[in-house]
PDB file of N, CA, C and O in Angstrom, chain B, residues numbered from 101:
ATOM      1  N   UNK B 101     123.588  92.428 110.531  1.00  0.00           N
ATOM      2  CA  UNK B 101     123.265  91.067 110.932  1.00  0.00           C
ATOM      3  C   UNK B 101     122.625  91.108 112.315  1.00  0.00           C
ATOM      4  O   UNK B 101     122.900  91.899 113.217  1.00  0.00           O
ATOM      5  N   UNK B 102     121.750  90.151 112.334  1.00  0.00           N
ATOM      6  CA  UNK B 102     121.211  89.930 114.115  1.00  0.00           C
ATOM      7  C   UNK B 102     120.893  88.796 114.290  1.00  0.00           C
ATOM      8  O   UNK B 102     120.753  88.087 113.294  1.00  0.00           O
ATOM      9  N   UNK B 103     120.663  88.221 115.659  1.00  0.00           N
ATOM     10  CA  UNK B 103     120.653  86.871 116.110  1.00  0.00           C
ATOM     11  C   UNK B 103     118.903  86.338 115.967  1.00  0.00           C
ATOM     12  O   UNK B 103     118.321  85.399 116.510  1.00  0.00           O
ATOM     13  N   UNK B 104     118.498  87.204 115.168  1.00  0.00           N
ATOM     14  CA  UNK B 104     116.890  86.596 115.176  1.00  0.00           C
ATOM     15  C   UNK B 104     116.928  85.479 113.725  1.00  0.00           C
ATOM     16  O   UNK B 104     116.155  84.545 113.509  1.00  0.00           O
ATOM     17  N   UNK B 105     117.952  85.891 112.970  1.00  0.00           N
ATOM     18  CA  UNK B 105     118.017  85.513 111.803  1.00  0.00           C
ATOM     19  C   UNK B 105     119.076  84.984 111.357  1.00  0.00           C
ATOM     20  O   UNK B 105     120.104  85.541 111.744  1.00  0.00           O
ATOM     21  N   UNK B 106     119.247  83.832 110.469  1.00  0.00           N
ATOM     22  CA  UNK B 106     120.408  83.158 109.906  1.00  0.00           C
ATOM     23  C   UNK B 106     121.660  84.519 108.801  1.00  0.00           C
ATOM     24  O   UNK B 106     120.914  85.158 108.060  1.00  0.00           O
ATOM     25  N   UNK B 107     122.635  84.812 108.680  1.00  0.00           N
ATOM     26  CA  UNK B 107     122.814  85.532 107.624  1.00  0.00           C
ATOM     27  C   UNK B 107     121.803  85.497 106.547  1.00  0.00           C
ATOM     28  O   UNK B 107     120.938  86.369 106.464  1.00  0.00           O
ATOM     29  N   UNK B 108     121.917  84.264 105.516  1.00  0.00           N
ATOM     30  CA  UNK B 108     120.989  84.771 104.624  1.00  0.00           C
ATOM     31  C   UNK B 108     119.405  84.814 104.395  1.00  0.00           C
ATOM     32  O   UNK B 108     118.764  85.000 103.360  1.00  0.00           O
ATOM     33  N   UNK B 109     118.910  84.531 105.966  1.00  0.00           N
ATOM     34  CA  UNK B 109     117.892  84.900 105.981  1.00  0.00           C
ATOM     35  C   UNK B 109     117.402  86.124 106.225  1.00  0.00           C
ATOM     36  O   UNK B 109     116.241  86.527 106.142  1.00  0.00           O
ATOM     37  N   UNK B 110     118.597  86.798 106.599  1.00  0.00           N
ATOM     38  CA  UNK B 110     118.736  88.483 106.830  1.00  0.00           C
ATOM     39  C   UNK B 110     118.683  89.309 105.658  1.00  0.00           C
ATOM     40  O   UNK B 110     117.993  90.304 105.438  1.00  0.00           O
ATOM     41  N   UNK B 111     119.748  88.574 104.763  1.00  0.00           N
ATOM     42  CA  UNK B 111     120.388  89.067 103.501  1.00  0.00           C
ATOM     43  C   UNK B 111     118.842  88.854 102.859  1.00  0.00           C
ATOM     44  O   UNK B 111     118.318  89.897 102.466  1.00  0.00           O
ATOM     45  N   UNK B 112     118.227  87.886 102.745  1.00  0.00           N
ATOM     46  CA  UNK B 112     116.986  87.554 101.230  1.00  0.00           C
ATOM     47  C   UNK B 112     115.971  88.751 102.097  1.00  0.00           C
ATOM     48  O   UNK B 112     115.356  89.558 101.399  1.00  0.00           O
ATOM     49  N   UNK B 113     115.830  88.822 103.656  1.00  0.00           N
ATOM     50  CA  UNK B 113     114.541  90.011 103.991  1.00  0.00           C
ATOM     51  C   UNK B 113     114.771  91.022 103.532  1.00  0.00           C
ATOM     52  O   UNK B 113     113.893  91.642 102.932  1.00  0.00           O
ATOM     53  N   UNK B 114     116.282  91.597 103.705  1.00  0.00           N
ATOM     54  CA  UNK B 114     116.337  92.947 103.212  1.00  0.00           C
ATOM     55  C   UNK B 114     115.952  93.269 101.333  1.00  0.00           C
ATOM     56  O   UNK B 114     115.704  94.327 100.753  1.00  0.00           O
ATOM     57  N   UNK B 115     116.032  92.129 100.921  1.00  0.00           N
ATOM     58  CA  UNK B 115     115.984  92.478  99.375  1.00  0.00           C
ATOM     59  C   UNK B 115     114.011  91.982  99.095  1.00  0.00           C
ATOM     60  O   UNK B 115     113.393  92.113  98.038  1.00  0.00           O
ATOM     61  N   UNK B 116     113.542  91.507 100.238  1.00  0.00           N
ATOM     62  CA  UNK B 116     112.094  91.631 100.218  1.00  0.00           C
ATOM     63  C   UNK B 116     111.921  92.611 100.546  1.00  0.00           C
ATOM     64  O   UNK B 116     110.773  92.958 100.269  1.00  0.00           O
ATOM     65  N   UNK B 117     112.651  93.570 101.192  1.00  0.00           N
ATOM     66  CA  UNK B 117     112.169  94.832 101.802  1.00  0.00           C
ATOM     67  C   UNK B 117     112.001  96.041 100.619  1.00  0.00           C
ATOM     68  O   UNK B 117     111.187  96.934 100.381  1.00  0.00           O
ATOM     69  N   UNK B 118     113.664  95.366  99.830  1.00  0.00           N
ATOM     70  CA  UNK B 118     113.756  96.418  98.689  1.00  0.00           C
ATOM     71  C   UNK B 118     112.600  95.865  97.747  1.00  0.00           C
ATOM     72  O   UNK B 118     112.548  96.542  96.720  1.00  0.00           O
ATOM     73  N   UNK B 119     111.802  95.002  97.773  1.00  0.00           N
ATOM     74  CA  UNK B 119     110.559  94.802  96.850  1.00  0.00           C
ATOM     75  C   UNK B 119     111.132  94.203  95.556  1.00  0.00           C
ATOM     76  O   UNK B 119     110.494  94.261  94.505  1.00  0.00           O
ATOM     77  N   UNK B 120     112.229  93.681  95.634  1.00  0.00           N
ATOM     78  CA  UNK B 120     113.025  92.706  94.675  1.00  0.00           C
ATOM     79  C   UNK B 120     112.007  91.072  94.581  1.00  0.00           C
ATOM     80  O   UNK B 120     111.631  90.627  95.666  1.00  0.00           O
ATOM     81  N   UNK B 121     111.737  90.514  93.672  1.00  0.00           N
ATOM     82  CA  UNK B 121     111.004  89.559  92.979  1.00  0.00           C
ATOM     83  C   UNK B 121     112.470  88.427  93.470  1.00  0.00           C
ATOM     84  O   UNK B 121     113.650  88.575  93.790  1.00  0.00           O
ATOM     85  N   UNK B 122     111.409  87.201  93.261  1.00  0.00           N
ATOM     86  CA  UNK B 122     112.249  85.539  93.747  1.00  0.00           C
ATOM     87  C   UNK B 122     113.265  85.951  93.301  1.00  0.00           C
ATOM     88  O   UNK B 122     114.287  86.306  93.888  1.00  0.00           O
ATOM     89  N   UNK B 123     112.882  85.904  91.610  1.00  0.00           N
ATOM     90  CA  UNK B 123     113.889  85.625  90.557  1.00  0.00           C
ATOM     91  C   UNK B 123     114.808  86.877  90.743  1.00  0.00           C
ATOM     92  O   UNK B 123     115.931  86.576  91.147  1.00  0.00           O
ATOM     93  N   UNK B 124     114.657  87.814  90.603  1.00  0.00           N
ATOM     94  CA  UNK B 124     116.013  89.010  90.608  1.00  0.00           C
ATOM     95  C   UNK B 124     116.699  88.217  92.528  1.00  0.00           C
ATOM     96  O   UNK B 124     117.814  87.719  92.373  1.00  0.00           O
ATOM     97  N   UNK B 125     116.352  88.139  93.539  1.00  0.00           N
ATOM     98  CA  UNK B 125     116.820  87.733  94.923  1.00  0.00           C
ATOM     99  C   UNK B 125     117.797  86.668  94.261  1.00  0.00           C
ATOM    100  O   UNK B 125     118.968  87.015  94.102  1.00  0.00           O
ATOM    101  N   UNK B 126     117.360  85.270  93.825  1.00  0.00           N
ATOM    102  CA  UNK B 126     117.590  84.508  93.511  1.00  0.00           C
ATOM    103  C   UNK B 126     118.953  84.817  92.526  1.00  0.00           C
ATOM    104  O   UNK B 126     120.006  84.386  92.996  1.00  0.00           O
ATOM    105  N   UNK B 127     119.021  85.321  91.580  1.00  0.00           N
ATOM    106  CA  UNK B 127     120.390  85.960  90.835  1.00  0.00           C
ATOM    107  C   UNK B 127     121.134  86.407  91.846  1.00  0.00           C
ATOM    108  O   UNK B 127     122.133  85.821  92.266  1.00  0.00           O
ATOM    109  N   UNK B 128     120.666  87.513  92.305  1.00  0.00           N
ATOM    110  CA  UNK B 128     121.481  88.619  92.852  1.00  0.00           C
ATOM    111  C   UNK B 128     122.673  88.000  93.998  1.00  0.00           C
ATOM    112  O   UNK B 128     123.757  88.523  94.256  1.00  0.00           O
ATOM    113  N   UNK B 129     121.962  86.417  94.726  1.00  0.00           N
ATOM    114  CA  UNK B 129     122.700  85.638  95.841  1.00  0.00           C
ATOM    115  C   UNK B 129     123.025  83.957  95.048  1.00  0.00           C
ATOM    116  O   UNK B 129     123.435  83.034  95.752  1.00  0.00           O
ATOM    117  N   UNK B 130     122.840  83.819  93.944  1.00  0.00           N
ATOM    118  CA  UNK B 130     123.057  82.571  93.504  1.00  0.00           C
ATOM    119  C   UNK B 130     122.499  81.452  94.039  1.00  0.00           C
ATOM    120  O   UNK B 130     123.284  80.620  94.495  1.00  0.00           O
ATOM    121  N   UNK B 131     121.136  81.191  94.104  1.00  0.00           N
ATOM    122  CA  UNK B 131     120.531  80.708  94.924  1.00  0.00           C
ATOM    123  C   UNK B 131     119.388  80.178  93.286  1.00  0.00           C
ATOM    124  O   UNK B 131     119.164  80.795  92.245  1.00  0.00           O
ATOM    125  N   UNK B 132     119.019  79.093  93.672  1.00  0.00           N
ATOM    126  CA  UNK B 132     117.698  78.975  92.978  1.00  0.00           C
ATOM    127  C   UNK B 132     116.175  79.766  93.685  1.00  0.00           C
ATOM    128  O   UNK B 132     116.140  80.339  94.774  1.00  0.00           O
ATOM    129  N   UNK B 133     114.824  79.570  92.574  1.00  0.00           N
ATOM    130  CA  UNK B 133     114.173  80.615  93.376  1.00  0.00           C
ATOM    131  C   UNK B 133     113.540  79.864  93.802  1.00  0.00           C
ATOM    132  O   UNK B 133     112.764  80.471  94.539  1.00  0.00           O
ATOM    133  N   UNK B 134     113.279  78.576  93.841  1.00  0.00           N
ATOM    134  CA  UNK B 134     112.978  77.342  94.992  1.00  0.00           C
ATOM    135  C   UNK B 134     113.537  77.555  96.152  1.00  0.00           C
ATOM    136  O   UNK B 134     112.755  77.355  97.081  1.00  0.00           O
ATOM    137  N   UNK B 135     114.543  77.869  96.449  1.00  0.00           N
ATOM    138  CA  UNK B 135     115.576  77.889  97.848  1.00  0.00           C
ATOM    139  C   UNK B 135     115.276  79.293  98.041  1.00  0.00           C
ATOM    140  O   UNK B 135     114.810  79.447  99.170  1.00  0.00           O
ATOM    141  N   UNK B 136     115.347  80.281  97.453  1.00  0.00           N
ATOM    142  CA  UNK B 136     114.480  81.853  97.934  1.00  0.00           C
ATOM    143  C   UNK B 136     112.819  81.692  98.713  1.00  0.00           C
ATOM    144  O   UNK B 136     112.484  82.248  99.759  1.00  0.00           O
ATOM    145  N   UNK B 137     112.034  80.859  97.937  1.00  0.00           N
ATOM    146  CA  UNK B 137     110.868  80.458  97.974  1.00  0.00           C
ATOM    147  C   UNK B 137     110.600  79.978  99.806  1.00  0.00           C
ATOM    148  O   UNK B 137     109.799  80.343 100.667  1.00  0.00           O
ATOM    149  N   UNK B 138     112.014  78.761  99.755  1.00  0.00           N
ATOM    150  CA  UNK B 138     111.799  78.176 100.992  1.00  0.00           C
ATOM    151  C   UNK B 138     112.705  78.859 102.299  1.00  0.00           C
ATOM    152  O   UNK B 138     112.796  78.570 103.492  1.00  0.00           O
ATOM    153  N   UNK B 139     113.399  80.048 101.318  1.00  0.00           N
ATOM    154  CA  UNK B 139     114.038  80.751 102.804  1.00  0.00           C
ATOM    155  C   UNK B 139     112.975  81.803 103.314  1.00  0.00           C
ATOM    156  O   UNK B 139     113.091  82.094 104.504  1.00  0.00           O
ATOM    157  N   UNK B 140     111.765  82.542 102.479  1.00  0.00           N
ATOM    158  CA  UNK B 140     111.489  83.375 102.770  1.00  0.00           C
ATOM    159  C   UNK B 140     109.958  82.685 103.697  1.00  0.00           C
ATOM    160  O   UNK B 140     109.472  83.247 104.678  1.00  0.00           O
ATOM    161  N   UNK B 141     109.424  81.376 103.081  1.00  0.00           N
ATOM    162  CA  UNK B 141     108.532  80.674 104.164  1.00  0.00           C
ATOM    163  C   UNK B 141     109.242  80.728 105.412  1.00  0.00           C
ATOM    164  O   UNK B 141     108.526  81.239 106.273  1.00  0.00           O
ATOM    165  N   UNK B 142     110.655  80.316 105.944  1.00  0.00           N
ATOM    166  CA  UNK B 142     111.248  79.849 106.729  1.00  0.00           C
ATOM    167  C   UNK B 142     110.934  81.567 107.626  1.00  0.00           C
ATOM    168  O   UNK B 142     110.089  81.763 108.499  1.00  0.00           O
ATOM    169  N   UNK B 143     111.726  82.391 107.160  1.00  0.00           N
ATOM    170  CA  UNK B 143     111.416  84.278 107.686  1.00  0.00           C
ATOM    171  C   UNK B 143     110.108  84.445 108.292  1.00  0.00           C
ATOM    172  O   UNK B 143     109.936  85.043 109.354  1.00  0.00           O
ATOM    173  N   UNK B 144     108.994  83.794 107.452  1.00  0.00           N
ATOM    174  CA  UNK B 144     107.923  84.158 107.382  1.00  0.00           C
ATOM    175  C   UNK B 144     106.918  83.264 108.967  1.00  0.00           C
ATOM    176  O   UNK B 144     106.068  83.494 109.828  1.00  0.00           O
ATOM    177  N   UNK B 145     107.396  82.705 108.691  1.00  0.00           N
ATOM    178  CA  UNK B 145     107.452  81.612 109.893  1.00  0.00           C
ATOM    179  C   UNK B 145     108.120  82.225 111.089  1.00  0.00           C
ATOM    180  O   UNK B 145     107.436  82.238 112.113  1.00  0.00           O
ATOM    181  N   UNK B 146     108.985  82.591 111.135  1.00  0.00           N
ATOM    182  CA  UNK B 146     110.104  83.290 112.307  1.00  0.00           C
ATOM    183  C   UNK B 146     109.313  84.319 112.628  1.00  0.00           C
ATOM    184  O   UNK B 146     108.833  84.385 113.760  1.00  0.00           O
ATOM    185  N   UNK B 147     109.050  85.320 111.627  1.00  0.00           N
ATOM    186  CA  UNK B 147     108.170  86.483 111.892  1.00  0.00           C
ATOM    187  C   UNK B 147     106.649  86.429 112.090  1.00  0.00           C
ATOM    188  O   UNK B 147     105.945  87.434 112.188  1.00  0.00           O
ATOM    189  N   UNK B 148     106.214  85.182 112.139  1.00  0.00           N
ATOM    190  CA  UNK B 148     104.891  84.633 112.061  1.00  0.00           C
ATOM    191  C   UNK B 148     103.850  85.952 111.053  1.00  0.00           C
ATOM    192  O   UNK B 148     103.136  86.850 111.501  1.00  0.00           O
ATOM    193  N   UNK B 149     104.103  85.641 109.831  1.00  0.00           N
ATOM    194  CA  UNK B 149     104.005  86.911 109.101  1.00  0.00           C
ATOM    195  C   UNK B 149     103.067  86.314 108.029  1.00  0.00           C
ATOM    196  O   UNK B 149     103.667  85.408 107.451  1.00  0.00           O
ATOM    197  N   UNK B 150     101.942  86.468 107.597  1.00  0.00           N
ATOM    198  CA  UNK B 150     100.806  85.734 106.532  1.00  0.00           C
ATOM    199  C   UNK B 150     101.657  86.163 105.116  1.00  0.00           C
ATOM    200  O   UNK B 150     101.428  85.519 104.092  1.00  0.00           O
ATOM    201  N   UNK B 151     102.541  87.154 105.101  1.00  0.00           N
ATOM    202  CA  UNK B 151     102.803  87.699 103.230  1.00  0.00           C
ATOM    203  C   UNK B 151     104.092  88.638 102.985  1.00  0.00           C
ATOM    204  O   UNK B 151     104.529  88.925 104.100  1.00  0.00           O
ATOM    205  N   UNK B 152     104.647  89.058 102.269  1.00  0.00           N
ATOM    206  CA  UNK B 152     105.675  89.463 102.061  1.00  0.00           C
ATOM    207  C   UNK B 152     105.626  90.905 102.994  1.00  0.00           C
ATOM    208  O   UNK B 152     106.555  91.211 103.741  1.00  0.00           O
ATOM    209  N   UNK B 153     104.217  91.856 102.804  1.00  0.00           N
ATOM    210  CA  UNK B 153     104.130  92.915 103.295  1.00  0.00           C
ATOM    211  C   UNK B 153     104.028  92.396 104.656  1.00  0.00           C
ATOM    212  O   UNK B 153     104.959  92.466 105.459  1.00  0.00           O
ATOM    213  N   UNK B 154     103.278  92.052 104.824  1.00  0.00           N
ATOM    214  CA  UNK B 154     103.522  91.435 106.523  1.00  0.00           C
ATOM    215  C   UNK B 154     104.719  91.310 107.249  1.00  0.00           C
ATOM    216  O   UNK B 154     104.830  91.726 108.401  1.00  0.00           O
ATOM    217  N   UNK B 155     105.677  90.718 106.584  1.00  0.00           N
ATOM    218  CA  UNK B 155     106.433  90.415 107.110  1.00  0.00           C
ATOM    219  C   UNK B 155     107.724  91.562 107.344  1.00  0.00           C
ATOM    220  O   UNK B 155     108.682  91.596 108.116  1.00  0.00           O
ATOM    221  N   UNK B 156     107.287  92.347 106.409  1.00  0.00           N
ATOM    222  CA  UNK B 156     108.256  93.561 106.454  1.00  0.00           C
ATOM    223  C   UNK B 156     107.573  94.702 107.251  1.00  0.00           C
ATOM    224  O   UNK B 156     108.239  95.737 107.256  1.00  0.00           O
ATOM    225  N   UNK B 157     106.586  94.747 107.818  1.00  0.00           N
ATOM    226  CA  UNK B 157     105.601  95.863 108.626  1.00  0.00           C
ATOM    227  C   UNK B 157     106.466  94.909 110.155  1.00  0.00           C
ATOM    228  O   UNK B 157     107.440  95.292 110.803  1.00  0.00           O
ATOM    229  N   UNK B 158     105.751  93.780 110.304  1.00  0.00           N
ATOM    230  CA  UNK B 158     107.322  92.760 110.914  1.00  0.00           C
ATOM    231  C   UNK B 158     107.957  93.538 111.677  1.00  0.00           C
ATOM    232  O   UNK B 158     107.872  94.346 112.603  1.00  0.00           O
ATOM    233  N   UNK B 159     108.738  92.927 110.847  1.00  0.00           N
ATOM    234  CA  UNK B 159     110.433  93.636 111.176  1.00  0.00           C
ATOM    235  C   UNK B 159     110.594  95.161 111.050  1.00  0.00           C
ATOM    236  O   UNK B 159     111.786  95.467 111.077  1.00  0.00           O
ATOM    237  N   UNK B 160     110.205  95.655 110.990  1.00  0.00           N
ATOM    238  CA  UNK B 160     110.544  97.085 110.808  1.00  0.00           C
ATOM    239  C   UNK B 160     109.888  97.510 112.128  1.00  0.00           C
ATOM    240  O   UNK B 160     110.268  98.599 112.557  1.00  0.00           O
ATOM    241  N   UNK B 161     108.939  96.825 112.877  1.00  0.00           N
ATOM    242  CA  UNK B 161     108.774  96.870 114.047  1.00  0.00           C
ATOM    243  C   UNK B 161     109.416  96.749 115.229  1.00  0.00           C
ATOM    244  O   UNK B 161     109.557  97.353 116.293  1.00  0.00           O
ATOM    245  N   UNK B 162     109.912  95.309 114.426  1.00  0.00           N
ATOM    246  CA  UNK B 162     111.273  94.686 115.692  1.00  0.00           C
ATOM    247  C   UNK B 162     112.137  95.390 115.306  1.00  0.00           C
ATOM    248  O   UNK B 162     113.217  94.802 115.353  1.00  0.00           O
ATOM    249  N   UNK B 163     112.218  96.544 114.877  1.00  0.00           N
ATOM    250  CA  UNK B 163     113.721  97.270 114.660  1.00  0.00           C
ATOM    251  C   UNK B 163     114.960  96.057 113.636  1.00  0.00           C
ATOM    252  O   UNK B 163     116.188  96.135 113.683  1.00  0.00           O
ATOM    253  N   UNK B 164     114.126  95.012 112.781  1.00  0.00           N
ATOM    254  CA  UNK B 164     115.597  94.018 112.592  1.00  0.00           C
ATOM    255  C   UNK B 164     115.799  94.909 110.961  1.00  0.00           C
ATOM    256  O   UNK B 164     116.736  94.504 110.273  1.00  0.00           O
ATOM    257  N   UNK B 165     114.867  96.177 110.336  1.00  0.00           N
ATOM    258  CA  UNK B 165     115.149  96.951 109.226  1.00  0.00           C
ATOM    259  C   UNK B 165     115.041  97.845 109.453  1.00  0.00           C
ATOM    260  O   UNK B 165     114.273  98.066 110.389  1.00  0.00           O
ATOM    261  N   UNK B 166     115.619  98.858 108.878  1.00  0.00           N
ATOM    262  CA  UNK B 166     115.515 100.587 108.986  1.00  0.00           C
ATOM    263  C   UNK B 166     114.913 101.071 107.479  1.00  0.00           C
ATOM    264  O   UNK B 166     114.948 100.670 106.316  1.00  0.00           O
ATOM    265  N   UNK B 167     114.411 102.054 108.156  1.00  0.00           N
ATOM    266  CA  UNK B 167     113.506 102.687 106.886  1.00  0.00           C
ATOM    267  C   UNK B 167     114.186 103.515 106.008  1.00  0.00           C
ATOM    268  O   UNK B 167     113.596 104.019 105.053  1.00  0.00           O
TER     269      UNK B 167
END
């Protein structure tokens, strides 16, 4: 966990990281993939990041993922 990020806005990056789809994220945390949809704009926004890869080149910068 880190203070750049809500828990599960931590929890849904890392499973963008693992290259996991809405719908499997969305199961995996009980979440609809509307509410995945609008947590990962919300990340994406935080990380001022144009796309999923973006946003994980991101963070893996800021040290908030390990490789």
């Amino acid at each position: 966990m880190n203070k750049f990020f809500k828990e599960k806005e931590y929890q849904i990056l890392k499973m963008v990281y693992l290259n996991m789809t809405n719908k499997q994220i969305a199961q995996n945390i009980n979440l609809s993939v509307s509410s995945i949809k609008a947590y990962r704009k919300d990340i994406y926004k935080k990380l001022k990041a144009k796309n999923r890869l973006d946003a994980i080149v991101i963070a893996l910068r800021m040290g908030l993922l390990d490789l």
